[in-house]
C-alpha positions in Angstrom: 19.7 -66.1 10.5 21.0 -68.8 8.4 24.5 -68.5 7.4 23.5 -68.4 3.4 20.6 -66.1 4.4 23.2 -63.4 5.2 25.4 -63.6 2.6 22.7 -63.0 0.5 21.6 -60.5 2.3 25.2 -58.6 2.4 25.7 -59.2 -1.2 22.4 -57.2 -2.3 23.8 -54.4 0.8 26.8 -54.2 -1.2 25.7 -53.8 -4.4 23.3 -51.2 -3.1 26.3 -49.1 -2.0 28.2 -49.5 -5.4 25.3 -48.1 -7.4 24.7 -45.5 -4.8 28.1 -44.5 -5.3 27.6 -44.9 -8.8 24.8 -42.5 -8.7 26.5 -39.6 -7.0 29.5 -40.3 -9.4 27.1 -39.4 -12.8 25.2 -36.6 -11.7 26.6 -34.4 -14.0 26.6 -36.8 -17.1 25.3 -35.7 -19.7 24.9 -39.3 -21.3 21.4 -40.8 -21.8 18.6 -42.8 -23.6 15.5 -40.9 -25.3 13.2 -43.2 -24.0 10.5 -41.4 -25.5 11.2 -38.5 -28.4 8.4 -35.6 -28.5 9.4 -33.0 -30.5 7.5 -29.7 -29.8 9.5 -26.8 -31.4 10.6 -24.4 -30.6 11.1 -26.0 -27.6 14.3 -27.8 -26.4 14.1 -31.1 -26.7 15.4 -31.9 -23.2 12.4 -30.4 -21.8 9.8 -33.0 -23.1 11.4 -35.7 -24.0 11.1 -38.4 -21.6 14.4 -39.8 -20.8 16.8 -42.1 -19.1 20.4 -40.8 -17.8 23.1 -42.9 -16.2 21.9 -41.6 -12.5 18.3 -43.0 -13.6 19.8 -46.0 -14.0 22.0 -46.8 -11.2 19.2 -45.3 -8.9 17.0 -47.8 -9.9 19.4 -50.4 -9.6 20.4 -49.3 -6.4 16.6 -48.9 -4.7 16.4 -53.0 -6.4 19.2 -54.1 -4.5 18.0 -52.3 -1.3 14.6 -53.8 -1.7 16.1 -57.0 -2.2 18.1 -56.8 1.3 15.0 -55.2 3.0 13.0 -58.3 1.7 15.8 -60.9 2.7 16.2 -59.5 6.2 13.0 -57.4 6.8 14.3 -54.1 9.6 12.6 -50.9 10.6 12.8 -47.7 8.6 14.2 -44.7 10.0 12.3 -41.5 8.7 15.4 -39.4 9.2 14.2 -35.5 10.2 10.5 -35.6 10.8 10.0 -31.7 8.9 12.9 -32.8 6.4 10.4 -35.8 5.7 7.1 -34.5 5.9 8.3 -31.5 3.2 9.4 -33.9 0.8 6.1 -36.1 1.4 4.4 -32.7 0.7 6.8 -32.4 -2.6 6.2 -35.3 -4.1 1.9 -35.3 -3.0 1.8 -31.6 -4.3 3.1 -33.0 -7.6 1.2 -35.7 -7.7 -1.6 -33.0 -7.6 -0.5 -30.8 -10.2 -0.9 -33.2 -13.0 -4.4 -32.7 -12.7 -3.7 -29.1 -14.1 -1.0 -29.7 -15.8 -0.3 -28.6 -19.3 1.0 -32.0 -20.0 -0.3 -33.9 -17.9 1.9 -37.2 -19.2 5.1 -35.3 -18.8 4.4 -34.5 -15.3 3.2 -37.8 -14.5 6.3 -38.9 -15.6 8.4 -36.5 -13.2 6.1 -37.7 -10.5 7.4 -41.1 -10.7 10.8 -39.5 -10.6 10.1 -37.9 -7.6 8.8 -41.0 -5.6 12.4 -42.6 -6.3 14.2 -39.3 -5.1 11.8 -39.7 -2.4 12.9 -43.8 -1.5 16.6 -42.3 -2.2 16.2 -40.1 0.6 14.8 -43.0 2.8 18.1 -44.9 1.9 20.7 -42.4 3.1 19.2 -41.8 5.9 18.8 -46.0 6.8 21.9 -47.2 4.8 24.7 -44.3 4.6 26.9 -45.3 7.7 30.5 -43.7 6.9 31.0 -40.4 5.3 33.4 -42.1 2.6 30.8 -43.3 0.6 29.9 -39.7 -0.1 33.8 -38.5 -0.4 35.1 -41.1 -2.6 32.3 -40.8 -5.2 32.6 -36.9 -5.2 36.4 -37.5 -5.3 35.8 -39.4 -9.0 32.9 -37.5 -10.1 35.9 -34.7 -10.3 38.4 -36.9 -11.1 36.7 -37.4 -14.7 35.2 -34.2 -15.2 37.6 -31.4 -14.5 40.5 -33.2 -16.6 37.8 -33.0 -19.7 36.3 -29.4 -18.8 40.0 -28.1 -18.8 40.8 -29.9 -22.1 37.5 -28.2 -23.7 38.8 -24.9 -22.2 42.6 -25.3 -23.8 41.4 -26.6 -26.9 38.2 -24.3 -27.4 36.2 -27.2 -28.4 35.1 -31.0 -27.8 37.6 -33.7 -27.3 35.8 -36.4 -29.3 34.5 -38.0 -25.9 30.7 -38.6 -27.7 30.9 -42.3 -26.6 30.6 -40.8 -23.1 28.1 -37.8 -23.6 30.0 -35.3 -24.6 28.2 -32.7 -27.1 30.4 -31.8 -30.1 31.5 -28.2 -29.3 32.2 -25.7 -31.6 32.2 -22.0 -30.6 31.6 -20.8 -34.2 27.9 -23.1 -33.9 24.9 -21.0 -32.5 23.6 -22.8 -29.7 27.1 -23.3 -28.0 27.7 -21.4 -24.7 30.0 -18.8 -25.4 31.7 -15.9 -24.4 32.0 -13.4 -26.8 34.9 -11.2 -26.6 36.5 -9.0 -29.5 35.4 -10.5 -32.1 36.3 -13.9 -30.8 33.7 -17.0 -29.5 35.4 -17.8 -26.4 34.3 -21.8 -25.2 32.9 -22.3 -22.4 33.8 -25.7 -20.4 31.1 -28.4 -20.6 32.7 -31.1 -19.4 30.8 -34.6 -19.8 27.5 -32.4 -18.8 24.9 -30.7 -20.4 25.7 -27.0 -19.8 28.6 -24.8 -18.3 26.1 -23.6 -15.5 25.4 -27.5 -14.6 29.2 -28.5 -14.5 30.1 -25.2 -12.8 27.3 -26.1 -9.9 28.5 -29.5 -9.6 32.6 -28.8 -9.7 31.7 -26.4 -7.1 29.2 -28.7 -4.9 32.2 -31.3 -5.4 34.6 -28.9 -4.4 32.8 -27.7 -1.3 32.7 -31.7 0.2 36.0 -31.9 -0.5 37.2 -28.3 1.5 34.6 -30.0 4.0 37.1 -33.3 4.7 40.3 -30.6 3.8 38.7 -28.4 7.1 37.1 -31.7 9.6 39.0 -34.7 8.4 41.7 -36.9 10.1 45.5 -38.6 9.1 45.7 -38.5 5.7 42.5 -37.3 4.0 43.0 -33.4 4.3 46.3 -33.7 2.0 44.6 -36.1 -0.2 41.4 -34.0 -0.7 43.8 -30.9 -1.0 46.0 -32.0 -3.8 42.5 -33.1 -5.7 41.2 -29.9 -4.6 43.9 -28.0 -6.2 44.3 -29.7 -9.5 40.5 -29.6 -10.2 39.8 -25.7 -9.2 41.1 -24.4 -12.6 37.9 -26.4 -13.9 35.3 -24.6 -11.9 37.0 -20.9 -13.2 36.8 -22.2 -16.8 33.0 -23.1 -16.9 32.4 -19.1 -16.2 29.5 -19.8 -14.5 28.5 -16.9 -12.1 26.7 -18.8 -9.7 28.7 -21.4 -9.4 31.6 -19.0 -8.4 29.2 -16.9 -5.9 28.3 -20.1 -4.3 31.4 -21.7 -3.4 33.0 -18.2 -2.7 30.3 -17.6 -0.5 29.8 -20.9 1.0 33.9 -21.6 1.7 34.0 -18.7 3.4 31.3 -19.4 5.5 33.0 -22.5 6.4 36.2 -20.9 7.5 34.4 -18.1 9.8 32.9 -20.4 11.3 36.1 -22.4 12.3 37.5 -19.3 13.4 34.9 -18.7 15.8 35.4 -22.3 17.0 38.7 -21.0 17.5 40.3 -24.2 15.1 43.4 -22.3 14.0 44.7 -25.7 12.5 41.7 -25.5 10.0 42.1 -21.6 9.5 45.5 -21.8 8.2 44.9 -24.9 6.6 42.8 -23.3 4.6 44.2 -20.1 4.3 47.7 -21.7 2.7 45.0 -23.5 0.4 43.1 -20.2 -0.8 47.0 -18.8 -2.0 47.9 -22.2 -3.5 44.8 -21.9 -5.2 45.7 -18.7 -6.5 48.6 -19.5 -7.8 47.1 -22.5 -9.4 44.5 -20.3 -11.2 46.6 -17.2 -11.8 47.9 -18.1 -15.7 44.4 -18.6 -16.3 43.4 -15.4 -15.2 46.1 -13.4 -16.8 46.5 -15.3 -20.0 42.2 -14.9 -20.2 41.9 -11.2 -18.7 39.4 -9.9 -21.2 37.2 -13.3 -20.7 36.8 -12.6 -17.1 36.3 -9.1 -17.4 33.7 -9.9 -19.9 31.8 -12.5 -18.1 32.3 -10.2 -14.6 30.8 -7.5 -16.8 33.2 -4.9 -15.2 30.6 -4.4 -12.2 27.6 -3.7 -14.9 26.0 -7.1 -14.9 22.1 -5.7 -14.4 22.9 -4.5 -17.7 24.2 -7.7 -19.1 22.0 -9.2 -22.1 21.4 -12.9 -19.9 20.5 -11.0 -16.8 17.5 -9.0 -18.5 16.4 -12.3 -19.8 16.4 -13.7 -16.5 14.5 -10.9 -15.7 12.0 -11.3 -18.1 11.0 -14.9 -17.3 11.2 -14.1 -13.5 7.9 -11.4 -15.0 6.3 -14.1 -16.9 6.9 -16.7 -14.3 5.1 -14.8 -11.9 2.3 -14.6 -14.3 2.3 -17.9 -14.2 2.1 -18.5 -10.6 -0.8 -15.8 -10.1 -3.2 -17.7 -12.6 -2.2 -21.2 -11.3 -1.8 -20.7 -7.7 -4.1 -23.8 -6.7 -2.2 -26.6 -8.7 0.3 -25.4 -10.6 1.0 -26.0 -14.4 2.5 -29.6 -13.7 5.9 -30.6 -12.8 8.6 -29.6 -15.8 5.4 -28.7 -17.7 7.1 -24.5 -17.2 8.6 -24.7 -20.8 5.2 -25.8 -22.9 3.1 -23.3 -20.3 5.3 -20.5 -21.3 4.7 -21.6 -24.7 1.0 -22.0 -24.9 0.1 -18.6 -22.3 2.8 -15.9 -24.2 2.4 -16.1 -28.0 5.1 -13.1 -28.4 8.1 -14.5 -26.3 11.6 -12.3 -26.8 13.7 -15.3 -25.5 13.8 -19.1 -25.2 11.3 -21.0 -23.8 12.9 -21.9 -20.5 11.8 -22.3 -16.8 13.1 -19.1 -14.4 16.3 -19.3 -12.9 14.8 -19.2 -9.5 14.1 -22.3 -7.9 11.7 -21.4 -5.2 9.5 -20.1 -7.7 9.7 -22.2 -10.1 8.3 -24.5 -7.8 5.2 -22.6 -7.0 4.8 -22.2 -10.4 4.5 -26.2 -11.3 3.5 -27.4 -8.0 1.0 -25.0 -6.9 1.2 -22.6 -3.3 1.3 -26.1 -1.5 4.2 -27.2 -3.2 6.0 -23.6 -2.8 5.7 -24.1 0.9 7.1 -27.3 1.5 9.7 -26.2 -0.5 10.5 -23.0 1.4 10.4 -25.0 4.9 13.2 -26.7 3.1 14.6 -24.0 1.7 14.9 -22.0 5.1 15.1 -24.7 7.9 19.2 -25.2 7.3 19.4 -21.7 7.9 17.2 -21.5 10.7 18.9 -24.0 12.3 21.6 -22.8 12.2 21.2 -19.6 13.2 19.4 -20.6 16.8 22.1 -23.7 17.3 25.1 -22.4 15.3 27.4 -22.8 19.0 26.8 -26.0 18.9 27.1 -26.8 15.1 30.6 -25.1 14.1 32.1 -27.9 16.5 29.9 -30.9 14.7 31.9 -32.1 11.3 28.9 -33.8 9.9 26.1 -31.0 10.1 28.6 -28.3 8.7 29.4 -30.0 6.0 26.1 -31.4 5.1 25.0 -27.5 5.7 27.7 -26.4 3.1 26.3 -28.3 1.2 22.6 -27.3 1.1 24.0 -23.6 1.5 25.5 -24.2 -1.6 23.2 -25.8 -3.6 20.3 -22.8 -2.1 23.0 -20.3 -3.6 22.7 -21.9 -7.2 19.2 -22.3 -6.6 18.3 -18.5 -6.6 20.0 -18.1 -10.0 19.2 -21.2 -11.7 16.9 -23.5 -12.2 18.7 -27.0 -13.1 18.6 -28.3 -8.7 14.8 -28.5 -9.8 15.1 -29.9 -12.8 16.3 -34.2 -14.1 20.1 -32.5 -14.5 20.3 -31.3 -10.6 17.6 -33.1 -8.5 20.2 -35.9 -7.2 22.3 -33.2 -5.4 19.2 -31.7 -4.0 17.9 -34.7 -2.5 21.2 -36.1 -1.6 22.1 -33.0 0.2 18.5 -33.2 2.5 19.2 -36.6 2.8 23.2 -36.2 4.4 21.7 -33.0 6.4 18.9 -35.1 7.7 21.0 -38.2 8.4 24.0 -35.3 10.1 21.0 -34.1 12.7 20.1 -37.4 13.5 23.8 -38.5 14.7 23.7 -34.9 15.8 21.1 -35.7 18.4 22.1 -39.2 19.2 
């Protein structure tokens, strides 16, 4: 290859990897373009409006740049996991499908071409992503910039005048706002530079889990480095209150450390254990200073009985309503809102998808698309369970299992990994667990 020929070539390789990292590092953003406004109230407006966020951007800029090497210096494609692949093949044909039932059919159209970039996102993690660090170090400024700005929210109980950057003006006093209420008092939720609590909570926590990841499996200097990051950013996951959030990295961290005790890695067990107490301490003014809050959002053990629960109950009812009488097709991808809409005249709550992804994507992508979706769902875990001797002493596939594990957790109590605000972390996490298996087996 001429000399020129590869420079190119290494200059479009390069700038694919910047705006990958840039992709992961925007996630949660909240900033974006209305590309197209289409106001159908009561509905939110997020739901049908067709839009462009910063990770839309840099994803597209990245899949240019990687076209642009491919092109330059032509090279076989690597499929990654053959079921990983031929699920999300299924995904993105069973929503190609639904639009012809869907509700609105342009919307899901729309989403369908979002899904065929996920889909050539996938292909380039498991073709391009070569060191770890290009995961880490994005993560590592993804937190970096939100959790300084989710604390400040917390502190300050409202927005910090970061607009420019996405921020929504937050006011507790304003309907609308994600609060706690609490004698008498609106107690603010953090937000962050995202859309929602629940969405920063999920990806603080997902953030926080690849980080334990390198505290637990990395070398030299990395575990101190991800630790003192680790320790200044946990205050930020407590103050988004999100419950899923919390239950998935509880869960999923110590899942992690069982499984280096049964690898017998005592260096790693009290590692972490003298992180869990620093951690503590960290958190405890917090949790003193904001008792009631806590008690509030933990509901004192009563949460069945709490208001959001029995909401989540009722579109869980309706959803499945849904499902029954559009079993074949499905009501189109993100179509759920406008379906629930147009099918249930008397609705007691807002127009919003379940909060329960594997449903939810029978519901908009038909039986078909359910099942891919549950091969995906449960093939980590499967995996895991016949090879886990093997695993707990492979750095890569644990933490690309955390991970997934993780994001599954979230998934069963909210809907947003399904939906434009979460479906980068769900691809990217099949993508690092597909690439993990295949250096697994090499």
């Amino acid at each position: 290859m001429p000399l020129s020929q590869n420079k190119t070539t290494c200059f479009f390789e390069i700038g694919a990897k910047i705006f990958f990292a840039l992709t992961i590092i925007f996630i949660p953003f909240r900033w974006r373009i209305d590309v197209w406004f289409r106001p159908m109230p009561p509905l939110y407006s997020d739901y049908t409006n067709f839009q462009l966020f910063l990770t839309d951007i840099t994803l597209i800029y990245l899949l240019i740049f990687w076209f642009a090497s491919l092109i330059i210096q032509p090279r076989k494609l690597n499929a990654g996991n053959a079921l990983i692949f031929i699920c999300l093949i299924g995904l993105t044909v069973s929503g190609i499908i639904s639009v012809f039932g869907s509700v609105d059919s342009i919307l899901s159209r729309y989403h369908v071409f979002r899904f065929i970039l996920l889909l050539l996102f996938y292909l380039y993690i498991v073709n391009e992503l070569q060191s770890p660090l290009w995961v880490i170090v994005p993560i590592a400024l993804q937190i970096i910039i939100q959790a300084p700005v989710a604390i400040g929210q917390s502190l300050a109980q409202s927005s910090l005048g970061l607009q420019t950057f996405g921020e929504i003006f937050l006011d507790p006093q304003i309907l609308g706002t994600s609060i706690i209420p609490i004698d008498g008092i609106r107690f603010l939720r953090a937000y962050g530079l995202s859309d929602h609590p629940n969405i920063l909570g999920g990806a603080i926590a997902f953030s926080l889990i690849i980080l334990f990841a390198v505290i637990l499996y990395g070398k030299n200097r990395l575990p101190l480095f991800s630790s003192i990051l680790f320790l200044i950013s946990f205050p930020a996951l407590i103050l988004t209150f999100s419950r899923s959030a919390w239950l998935s990295f509880g869960l999923v961290t110590s899942f992690m450390v069982a499984c280096e005790a049964f690898a017998q890695k005592w260096d790693s067990v009290k590692r972490a254990s003298l992180l869990g107490m620093l951690s503590l301490v960290v958190i405890s003014p917090i949790l003193f200073q904001q008792a009631s809050v806590f008690e509030k959002r933990v509901n004192a053990g009563n949460v069945i009985n709490d208001a959001t629960m029995q909401q989540r109950d009722y579109l869980l009812e309706v959803g499945n309503t849904l499902f029954v009488e559009h079993f074949a097709r499905g009501i189109g991808l993100s179509a759920t809102p406008l379906a629930l809409k147009e099918r249930f005249e008397d609705f007691p709550a807002n127009y919003q998808p379940p909060h329960y992804v594997p449903l939810l994507v029978a519901i908009e992508t038909g039986v078909l698309g359910g099942m891919f979706y549950l091969i995906l769902f449960l093939m980590p875990f499967m995996l895991f369970i016949l090879k886990w001797k093997t695993y707990i002493h492979q750095p890569y596939v644990m933490a690309s299992l955390a991970l997934i594990f993780a994001i599954s957790i979230v998934s069963l109590f909210d809907y947003y990994t399904w939906y434009v605000t979460g479906r980068v972390w769900q691809w990217l996490a099949w993508g690092i667990f597909s690439l993990a298996l295949q250096k697994a087996n090499e």
